[in-house]
DRENZA-878892 format. One record per residue (C-alpha): z, x, y. Coordinates in steps of 0.1 Angstrom, whole numbers, plus 5000, padded with zeros to 4 digits. Layout:
REM residues N
r pz:Z; px:X; py:Y
...
//
This chain:
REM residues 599
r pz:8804; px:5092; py:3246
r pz:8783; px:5091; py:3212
r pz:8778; px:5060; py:3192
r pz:8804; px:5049; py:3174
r pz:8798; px:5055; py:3137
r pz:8809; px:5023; py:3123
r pz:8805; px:5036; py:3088
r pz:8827; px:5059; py:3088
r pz:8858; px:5035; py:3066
r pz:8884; px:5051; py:3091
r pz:8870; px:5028; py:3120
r pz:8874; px:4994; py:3113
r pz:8905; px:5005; py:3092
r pz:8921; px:5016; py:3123
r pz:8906; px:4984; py:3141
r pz:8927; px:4962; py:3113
r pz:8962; px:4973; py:3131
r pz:8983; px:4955; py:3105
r pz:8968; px:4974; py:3077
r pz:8961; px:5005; py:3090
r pz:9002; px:5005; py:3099
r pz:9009; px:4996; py:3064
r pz:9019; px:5030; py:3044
r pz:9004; px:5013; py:3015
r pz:8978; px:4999; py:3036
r pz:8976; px:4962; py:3024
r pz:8949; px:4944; py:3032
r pz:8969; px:4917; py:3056
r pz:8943; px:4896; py:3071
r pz:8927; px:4888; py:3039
r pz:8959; px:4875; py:3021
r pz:8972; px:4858; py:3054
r pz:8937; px:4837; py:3053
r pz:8943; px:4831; py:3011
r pz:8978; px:4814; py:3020
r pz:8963; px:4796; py:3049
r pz:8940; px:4780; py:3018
r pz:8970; px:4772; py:3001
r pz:8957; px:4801; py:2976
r pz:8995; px:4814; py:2967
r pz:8987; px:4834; py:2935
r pz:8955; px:4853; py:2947
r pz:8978; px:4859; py:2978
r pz:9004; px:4876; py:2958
r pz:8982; px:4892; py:2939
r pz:8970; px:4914; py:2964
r pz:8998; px:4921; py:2981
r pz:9007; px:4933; py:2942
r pz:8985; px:4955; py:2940
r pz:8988; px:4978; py:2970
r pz:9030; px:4973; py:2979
r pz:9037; px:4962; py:2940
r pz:9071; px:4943; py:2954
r pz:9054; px:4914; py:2971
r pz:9089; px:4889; py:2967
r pz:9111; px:4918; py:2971
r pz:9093; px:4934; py:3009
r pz:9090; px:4898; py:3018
r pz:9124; px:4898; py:3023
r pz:9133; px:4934; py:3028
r pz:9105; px:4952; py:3049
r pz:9109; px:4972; py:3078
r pz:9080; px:4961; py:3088
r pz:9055; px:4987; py:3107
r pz:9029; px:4961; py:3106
r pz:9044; px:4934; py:3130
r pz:9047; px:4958; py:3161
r pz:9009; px:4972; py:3150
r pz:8996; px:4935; py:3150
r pz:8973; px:4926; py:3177
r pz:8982; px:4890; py:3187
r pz:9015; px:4909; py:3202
r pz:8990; px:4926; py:3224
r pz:8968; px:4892; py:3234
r pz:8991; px:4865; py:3242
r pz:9006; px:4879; py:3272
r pz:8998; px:4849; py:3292
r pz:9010; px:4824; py:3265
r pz:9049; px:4837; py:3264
r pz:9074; px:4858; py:3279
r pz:9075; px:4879; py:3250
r pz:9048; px:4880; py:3231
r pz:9055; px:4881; py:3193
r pz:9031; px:4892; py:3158
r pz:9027; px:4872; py:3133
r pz:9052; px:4874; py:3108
r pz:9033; px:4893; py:3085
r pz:9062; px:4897; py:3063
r pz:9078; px:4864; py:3060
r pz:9040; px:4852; py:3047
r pz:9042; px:4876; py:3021
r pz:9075; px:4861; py:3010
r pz:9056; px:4828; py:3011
r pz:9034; px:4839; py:2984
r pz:9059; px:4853; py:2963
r pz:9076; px:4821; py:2964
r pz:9049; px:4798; py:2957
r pz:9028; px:4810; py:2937
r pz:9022; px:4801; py:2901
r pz:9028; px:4824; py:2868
r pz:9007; px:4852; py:2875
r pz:9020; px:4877; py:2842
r pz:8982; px:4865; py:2825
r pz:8966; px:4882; py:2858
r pz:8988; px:4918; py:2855
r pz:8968; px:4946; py:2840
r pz:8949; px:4949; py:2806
r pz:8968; px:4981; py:2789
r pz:8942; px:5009; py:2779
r pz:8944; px:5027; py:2745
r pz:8972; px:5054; py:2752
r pz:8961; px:5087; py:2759
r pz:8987; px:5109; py:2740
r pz:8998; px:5118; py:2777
r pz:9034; px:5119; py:2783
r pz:9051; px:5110; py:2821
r pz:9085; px:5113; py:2825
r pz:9099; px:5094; py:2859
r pz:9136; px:5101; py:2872
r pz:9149; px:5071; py:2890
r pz:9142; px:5038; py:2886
r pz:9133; px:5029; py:2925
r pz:9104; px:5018; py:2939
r pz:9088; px:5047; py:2942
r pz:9089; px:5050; py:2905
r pz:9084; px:5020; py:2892
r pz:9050; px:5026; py:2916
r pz:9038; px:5055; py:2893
r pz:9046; px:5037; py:2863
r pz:9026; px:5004; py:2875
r pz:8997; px:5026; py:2881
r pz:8997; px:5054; py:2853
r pz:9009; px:5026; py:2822
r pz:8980; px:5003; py:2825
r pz:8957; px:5037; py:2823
r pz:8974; px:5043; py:2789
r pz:8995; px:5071; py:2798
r pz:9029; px:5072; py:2781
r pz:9056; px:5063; py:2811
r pz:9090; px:5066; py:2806
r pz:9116; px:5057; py:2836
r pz:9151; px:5071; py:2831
r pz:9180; px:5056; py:2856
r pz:9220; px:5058; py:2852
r pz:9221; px:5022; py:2861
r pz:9217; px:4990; py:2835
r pz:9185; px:4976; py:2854
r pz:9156; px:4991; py:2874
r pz:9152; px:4988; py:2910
r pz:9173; px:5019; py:2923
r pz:9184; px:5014; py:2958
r pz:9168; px:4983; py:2958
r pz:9193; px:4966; py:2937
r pz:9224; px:4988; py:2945
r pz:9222; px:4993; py:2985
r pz:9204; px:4956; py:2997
r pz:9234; px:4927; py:2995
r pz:9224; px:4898; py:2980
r pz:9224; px:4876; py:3005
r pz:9191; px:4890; py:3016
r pz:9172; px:4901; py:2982
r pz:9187; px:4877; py:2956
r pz:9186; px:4896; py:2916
r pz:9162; px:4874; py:2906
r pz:9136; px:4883; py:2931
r pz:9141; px:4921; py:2918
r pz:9145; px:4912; py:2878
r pz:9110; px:4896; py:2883
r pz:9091; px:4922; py:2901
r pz:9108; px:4949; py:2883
r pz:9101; px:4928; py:2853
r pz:9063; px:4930; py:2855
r pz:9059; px:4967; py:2856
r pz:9090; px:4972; py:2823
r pz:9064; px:4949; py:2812
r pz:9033; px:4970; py:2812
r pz:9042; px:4988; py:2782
r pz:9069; px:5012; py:2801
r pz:9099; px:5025; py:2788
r pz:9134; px:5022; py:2807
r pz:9157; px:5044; py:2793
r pz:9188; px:5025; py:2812
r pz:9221; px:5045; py:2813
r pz:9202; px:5077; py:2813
r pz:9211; px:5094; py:2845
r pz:9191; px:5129; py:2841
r pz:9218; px:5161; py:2848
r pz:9198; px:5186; py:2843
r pz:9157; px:5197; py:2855
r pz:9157; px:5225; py:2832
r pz:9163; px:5206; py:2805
r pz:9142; px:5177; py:2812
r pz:9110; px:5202; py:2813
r pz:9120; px:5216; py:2782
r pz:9109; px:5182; py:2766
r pz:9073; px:5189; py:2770
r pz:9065; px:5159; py:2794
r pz:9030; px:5165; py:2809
r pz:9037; px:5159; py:2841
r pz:9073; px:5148; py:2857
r pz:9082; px:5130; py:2889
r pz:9111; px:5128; py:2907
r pz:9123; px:5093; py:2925
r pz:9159; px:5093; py:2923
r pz:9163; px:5082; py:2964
r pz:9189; px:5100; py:2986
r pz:9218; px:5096; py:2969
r pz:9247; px:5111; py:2996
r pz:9259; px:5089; py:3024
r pz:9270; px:5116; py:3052
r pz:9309; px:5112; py:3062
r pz:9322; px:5118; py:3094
r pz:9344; px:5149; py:3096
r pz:9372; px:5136; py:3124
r pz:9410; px:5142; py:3132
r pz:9428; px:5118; py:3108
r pz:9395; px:5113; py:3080
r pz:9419; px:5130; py:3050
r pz:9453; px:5113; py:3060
r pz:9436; px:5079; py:3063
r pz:9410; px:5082; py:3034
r pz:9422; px:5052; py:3015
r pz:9407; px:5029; py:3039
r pz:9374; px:5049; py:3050
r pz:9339; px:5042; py:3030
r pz:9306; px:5058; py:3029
r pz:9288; px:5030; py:3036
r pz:9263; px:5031; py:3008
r pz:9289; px:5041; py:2981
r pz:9310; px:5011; py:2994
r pz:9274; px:4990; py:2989
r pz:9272; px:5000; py:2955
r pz:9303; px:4991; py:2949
r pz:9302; px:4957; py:2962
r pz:9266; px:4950; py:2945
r pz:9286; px:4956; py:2913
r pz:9314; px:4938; py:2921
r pz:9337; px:4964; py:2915
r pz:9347; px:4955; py:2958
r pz:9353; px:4922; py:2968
r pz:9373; px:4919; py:2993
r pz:9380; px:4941; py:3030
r pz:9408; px:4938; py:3058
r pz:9404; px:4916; py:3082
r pz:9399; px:4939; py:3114
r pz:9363; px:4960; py:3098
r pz:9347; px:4989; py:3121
r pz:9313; px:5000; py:3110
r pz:9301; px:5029; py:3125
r pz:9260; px:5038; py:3126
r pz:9232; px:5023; py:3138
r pz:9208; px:5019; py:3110
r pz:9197; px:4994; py:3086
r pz:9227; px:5005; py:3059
r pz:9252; px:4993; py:3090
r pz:9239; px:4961; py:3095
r pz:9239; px:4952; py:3060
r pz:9279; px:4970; py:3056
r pz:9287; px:4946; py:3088
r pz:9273; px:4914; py:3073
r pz:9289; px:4922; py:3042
r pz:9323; px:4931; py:3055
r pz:9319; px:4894; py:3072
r pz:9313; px:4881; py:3039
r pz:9344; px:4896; py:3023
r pz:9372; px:4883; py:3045
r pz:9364; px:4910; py:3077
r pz:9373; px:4887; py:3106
r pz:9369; px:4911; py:3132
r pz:9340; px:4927; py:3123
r pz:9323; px:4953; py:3150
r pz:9295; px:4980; py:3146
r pz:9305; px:5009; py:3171
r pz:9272; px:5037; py:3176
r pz:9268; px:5067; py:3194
r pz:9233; px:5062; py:3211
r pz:9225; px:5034; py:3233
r pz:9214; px:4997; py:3218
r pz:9177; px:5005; py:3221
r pz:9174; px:5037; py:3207
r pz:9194; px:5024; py:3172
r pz:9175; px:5032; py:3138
r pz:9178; px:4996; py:3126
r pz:9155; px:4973; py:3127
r pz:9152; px:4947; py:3159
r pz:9161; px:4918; py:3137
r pz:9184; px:4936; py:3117
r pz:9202; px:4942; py:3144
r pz:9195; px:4902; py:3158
r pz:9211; px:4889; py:3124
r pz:9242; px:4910; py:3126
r pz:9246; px:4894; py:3166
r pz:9235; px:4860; py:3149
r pz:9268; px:4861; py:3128
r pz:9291; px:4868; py:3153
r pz:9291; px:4909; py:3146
r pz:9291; px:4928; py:3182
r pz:9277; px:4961; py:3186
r pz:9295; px:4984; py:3211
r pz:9272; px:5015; py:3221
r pz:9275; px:5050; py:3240
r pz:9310; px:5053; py:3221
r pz:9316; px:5087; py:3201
r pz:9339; px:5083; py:3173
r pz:9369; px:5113; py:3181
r pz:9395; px:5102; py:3156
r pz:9411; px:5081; py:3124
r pz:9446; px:5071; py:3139
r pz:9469; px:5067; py:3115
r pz:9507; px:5066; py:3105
r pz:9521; px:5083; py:3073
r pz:9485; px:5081; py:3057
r pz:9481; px:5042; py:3067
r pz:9450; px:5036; py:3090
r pz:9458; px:5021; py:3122
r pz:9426; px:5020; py:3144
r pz:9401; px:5047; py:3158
r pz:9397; px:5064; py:3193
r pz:9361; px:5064; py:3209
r pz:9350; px:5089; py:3239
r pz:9327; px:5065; py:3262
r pz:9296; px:5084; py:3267
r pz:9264; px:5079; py:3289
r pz:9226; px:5092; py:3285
r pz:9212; px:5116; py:3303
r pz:9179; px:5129; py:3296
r pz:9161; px:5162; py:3313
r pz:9125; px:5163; py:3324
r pz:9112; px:5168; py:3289
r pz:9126; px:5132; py:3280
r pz:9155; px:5150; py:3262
r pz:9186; px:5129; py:3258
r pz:9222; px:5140; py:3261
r pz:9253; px:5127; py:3257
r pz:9278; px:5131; py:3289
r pz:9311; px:5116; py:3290
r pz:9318; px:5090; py:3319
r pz:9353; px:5105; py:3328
r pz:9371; px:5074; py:3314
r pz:9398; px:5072; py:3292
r pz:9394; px:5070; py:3253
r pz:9384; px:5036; py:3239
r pz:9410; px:5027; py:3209
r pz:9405; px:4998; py:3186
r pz:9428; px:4992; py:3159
r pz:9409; px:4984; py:3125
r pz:9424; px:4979; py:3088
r pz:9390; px:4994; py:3076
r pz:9360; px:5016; py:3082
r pz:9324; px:5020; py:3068
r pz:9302; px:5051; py:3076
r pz:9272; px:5044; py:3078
r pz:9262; px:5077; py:3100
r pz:9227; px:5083; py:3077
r pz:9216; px:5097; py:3040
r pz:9208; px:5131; py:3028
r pz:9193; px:5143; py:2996
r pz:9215; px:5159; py:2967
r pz:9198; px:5173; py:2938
r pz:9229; px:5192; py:2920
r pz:9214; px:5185; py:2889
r pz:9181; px:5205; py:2895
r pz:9190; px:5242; py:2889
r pz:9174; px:5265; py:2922
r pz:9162; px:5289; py:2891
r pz:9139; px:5264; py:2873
r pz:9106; px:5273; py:2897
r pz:9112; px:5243; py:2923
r pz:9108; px:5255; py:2958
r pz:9132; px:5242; py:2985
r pz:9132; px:5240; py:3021
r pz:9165; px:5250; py:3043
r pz:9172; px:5215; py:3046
r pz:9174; px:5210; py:3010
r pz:9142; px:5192; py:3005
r pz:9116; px:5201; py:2976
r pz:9085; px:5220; py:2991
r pz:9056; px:5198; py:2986
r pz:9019; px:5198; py:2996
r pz:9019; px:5164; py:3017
r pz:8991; px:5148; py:3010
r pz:8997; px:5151; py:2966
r pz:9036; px:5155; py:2967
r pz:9025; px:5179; py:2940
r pz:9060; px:5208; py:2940
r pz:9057; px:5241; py:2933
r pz:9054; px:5236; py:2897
r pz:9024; px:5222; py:2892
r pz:9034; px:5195; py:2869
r pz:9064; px:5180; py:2894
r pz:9062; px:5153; py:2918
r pz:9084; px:5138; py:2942
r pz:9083; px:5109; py:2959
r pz:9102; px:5079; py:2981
r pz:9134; px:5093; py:3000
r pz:9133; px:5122; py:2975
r pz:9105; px:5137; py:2989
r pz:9112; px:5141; py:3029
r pz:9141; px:5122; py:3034
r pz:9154; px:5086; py:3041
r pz:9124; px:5061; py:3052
r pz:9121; px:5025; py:3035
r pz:9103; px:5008; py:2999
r pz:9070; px:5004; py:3013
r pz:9070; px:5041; py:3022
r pz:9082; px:5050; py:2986
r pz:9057; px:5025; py:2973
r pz:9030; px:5045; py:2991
r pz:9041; px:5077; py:2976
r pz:9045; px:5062; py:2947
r pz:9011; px:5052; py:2948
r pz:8995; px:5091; py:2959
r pz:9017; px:5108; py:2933
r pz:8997; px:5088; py:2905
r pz:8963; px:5096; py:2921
r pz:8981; px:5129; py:2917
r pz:8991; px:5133; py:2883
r pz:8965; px:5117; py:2868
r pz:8937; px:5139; py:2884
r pz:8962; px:5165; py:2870
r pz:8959; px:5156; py:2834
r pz:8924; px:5148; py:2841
r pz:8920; px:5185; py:2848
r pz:8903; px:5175; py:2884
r pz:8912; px:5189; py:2913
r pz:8945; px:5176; py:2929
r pz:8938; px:5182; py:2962
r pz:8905; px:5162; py:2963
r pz:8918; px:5124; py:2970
r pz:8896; px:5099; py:2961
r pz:8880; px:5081; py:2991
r pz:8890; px:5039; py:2998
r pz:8867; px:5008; py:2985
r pz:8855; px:4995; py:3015
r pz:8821; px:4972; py:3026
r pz:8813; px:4951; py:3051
r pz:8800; px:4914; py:3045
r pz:8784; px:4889; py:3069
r pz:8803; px:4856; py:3077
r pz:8778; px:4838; py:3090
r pz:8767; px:4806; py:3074
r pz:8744; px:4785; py:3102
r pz:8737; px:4794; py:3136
r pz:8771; px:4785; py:3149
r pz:8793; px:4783; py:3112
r pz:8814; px:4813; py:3100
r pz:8828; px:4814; py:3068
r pz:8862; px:4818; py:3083
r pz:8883; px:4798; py:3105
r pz:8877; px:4813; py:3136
r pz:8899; px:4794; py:3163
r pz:8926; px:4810; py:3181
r pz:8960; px:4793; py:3175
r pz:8980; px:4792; py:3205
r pz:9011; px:4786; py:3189
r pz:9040; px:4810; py:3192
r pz:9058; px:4823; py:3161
r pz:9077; px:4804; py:3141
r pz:9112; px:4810; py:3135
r pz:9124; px:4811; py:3097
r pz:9152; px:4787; py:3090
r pz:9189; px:4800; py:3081
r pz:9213; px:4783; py:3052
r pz:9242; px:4771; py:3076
r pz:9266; px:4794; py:3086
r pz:9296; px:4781; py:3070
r pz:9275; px:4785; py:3035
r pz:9260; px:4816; py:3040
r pz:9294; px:4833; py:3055
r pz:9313; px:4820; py:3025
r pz:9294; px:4843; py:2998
r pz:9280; px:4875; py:2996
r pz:9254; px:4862; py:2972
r pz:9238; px:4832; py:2992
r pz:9204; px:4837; py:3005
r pz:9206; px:4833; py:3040
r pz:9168; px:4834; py:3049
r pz:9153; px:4798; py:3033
r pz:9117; px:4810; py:3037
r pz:9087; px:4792; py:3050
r pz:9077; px:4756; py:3039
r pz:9042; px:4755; py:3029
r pz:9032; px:4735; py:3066
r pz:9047; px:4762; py:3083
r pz:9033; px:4781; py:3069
r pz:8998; px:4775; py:3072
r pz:9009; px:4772; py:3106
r pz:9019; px:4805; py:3111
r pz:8990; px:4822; py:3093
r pz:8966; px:4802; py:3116
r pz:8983; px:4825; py:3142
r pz:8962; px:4860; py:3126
r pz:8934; px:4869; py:3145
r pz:8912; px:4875; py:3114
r pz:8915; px:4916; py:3129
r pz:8896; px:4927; py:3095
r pz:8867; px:4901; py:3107
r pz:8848; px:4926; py:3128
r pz:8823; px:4926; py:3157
r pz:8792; px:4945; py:3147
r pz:8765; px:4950; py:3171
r pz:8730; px:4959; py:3166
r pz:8714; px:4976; py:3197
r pz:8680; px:4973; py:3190
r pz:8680; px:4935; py:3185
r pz:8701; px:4934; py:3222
r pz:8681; px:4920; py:3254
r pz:8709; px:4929; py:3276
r pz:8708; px:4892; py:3287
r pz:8751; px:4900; py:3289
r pz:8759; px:4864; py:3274
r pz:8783; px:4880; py:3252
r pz:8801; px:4896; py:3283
r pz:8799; px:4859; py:3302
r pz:8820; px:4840; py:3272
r pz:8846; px:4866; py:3262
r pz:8874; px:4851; py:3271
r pz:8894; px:4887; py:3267
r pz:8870; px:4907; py:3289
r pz:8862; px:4937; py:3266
r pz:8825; px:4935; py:3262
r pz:8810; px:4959; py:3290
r pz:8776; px:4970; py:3295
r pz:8772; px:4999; py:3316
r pz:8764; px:5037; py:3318
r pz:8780; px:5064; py:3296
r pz:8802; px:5089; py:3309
r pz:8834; px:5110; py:3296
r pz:8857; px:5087; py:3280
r pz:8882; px:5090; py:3303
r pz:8861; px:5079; py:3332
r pz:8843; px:5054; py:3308
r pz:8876; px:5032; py:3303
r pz:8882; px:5031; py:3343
r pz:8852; px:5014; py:3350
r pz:8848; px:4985; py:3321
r pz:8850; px:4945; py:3333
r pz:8889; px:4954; py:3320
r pz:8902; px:4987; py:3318
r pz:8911; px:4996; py:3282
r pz:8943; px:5009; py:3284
r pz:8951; px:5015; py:3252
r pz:8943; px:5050; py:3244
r pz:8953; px:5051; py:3205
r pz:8927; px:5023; py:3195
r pz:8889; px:5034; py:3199
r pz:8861; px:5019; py:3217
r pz:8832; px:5005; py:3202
r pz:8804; px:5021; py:3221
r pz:8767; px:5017; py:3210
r pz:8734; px:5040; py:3210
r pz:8714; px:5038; py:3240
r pz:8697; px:5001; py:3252
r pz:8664; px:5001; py:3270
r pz:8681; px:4999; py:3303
r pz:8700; px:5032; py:3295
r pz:8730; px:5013; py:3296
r pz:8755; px:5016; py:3266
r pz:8776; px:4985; py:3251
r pz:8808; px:4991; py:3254
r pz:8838; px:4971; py:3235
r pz:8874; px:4974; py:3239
r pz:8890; px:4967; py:3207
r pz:8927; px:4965; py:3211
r pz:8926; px:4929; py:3228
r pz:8895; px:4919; py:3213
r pz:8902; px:4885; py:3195
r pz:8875; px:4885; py:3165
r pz:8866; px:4850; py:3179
r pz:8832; px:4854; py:3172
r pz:8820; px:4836; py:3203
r pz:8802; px:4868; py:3212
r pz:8777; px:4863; py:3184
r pz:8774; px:4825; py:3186
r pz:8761; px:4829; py:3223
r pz:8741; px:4860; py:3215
r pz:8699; px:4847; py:3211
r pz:8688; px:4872; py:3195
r pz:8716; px:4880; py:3166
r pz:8723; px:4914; py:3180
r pz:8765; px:4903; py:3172
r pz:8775; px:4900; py:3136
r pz:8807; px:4889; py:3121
r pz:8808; px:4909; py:3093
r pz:8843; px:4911; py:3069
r pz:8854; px:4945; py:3065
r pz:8880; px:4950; py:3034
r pz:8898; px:4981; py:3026
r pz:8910; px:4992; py:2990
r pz:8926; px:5025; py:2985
r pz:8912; px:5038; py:2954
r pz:8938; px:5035; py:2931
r pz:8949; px:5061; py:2899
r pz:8921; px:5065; py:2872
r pz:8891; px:5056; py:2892
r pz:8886; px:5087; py:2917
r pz:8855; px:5109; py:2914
r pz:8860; px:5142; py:2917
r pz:8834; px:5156; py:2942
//
């Protein structure tokens, strides 16, 4: 193998699984470590800047960091089921606790007589705006609703994101100088380029809940919802109230929040019926825990066959049971068992079967390019259309996904349209901030608090369930205290904290090898890297996180390091005698909107 370069930024990102997981890439470990220190603000702050909705994804995320993070790889022999730290609940900590931070927000630049124009008011716009207003750009966010947040605000219940949470953090990018035209739902492209914007982009979510086309759907239509239009409807309070006996059918994020709402309302009988089996549901694992938590069952393999109803009035649904079967290519199909037709009787039903774009209000003649699925053509990495001047981004671009993928759009659209009305090439993306600092302060003192918690995660406390059944608007989540914590953030393993070797300062004395308590410092001869994993003190098994391998050592050995269980203890380099281990801090920014070079 050849040595690793470790300056290449992409290494110890991918080495820092938290962040690297993060479509917005937020720098975890280092905020983690600021709330450990009791420093809430500073902790919020970055979070702000990369995922911009700190208070809002510390309640809301769907988290791709916490199955990335490393101590869920490590403490195998500390629990059953080893768990991450919760990554995301910390970030609510510092959106909580923190003090006024509107004095740190951006200064505002002279404007720039340039003229954005962003459709939607979601997260994926209010992401451009935050990054193009402060640059002195002219932003101006239209949305058919009274307030900003899109989906956000219209498809989350309250009794996970309270309004106050959203007013605030929606609040600080209004506040940066943007203009929300409210009440101004956009019905026509053509027309909008007409007005001479410099650049436009489109946010406006994926609007259309699917329905389910079955026997009995028309007849019975009084009492069957698409689930996100029946959301709205109850964020609005235009519902508020459901039968007793509710069927939800889906198995994604929107049905878990339809179920716990439908509980909320009066639903009694409230069960989520899905296709697929348990495990292969699109909601997330604790989604899918709180809906169990309350009481909600979900009954899998059953396909929905039809509404049964009398003279229009719904009476229940019929359900073929269904197993998987799945062909050599891992291929899944859905085989009936042979018995007879499942039939529960329901006075309601939410479908919640997924989302799909609608853009009737941009005319196919205007110059934008559409696929056969009736997404907008776009270059992936700029989100630049096939009019130059266009953007998409969030769910508008490729389809459903979550905020802190809309936020990351958000975020490469403005990289986008400013190196647009820069005149600089789009195309060429500005490379991340990153360096690499030494933590060492003495011999055997780092500048971080290197110990290894042994604790397992801790679980965030709940409202009581009479409260928290008895209205849609409590908060059921009560957050961390502040000892918990720091308790829980003592659980991060520091991952950005890396191990850098220096081969020409090594003896080969193998001290570092002797301590590790995880195994996965080797020093042996090179080889394919196939054959080079068998034969380290522990195989490394993970093939998706990289070795550390050095340069050639007198002995024509090469140091090899596995780092997917390594746990950035640092005991490596206080055994070393000859300094040839570093703990060195590695932070990665991704260069942000107005600062890129072109090359």
């Amino acid at each position: 193998m050849q040595r690793t370069d470790i300056a290449n930024p992409a290494y110890f990102h991918k080495v820092v699984d938290c962040q690297y997981a993060c479509p917005a890439h937020t720098p975890v470990p280092e905020y983690i470590r600021m709330i450990a220190q009791r420093r809430y603000s500073d902790a919020y702050m970055i979070n702000w800047v990369s995922n911009v909705f700190p208070g809002i994804l510390g309640r809301t995320c769907d988290r791709p960091c916490e199955p990335a993070c490393r101590r869920g790889r490590v403490e195998e022999s500390n629990a059953q089921h080893p768990e991450p730290v919760a990554i995301c609940r910390l970030k609510r900590v510092a959106a909580d606790m923190k003090d006024d931070v509107r004095a740190r927000m951006p200064k505002l630049a002279p404007k720039n007589g340039k003229r954005v124009a962003c459709v939607g008011a979601g997260p994926a716009s209010l992401t451009v705006a935050r990054d193009l207003a402060p640059l002195g750009y002219e932003v101006t966010v239209f949305d058919g609703e009274a307030k900003a947040g899109g989906f956000i605000r219209t498809q989350i219940p309250r009794f996970r994101l309270p309004e106050s949470v959203i007013d605030e953090e929606t609040g600080y990018i209004l506040d940066l100088g943007v203009e929300f035209r409210s009440g101004e739902r956009i019905g026509s492209m053509k027309a909008l380029m007409a007005e001479g914007w410099d650049a436009i982009f489109v946010g406006c979510g994926a609007p259309r809940g699917r329905d389910l086309d079955a026997p009995g759907r028309k007849e019975a239509a009084a009492n069957i919802h698409i689930g996100i239009d029946w959301l709205n409807s109850v964020s609005f309070g235009h519902v508020s109230s459901i039968g007793q006996r509710v069927i939800v059918l889906g198995g994604g994020n929107t049905a878990m929040d339809c179920c716990r709402s439908a509980r909320r309302l009066g639903g009694t009988d409230v069960k989520v019926i899905v296709r697929s089996g348990f495990e292969e549901m699109k909601a997330s694992p604790w989604e899918k825990e709180d809906a169990q938590h309350e009481g909600i069952p979900i009954i899998n393999f059953h396909v929905p066959k039809a509404f049964v109803h009398e003279q229009g009035k719904l009476l229940g649904m019929r359900f073929e049971i269904v197993r998987a079967e799945y062909d050599e290519h891992g291929r899944r199909t859905l085989v009936s068992t042979g018995e007879p037709d499942a039939y529960f009787e329901c006075d309601d039903v939410l479908v919640a079967v997924g989302q799909e774009n609608a853009f009737p209000w941009i005319e196919r003649d205007c110059g934008l390019g559409f696929d056969k699925g009736g997404l907008p053509t776009l270059d992936k990495n700029t989100f630049q259309s096939t009019v130059p001047n266009v953007f998409f981004g969030g769910d508008a671009a490729f389809g459903p996904k979550n905020i802190i993928t809309a936020v990351a759009h958000g975020h490469e659209a403005a990289v986008s349209i400013d190196k647009l009305l820069r005149a600089e090439p789009v195309y060429v993306r500005p490379a991340p901030m990153t360096n690499l600092v030494s933590q060492k302060m003495g011999i055997h003192e780092w500048s971080y608090d290197n110990d290894t918690s042994n604790d397992l995660r801790y679980k965030v406390p709940w409202a009581k369930a009479e409260t928290a059944l008895a209205s849609i608007r409590v908060e059921v989540e009560l957050g961390f205290d502040a000892a918990t914590a720091f308790k829980e953030a003592e659980r991060c393993l520091n991952c950005d904290v890396q191990t850098v070797f220096v081969e020409t300062a090594c003896i080969e004395c193998d001290a570092c090898v002797d301590i590790c308590p995880m195994d996965c410092i080797s020093f042996t001869a090179n080889g394919e890297e196939a054959e080079l994993r068998s034969r380290l003190k522990a195989p490394a098994l993970n093939l998706a996180q990289d070795l550390y391998v050095s340069g050639g050592l007198k002995t024509g050995r090469v140091m090899v390091k596995d780092e997917d269980v390594c746990l950035h203890c640092g005991l490596c380099a206080e055994r070393c005698p000859t300094g040839a281990w570093d703990m060195q801090k590695f932070l990665l920014k991704m260069t942000p909107a107005g600062q890129g070079v072109a090359q």
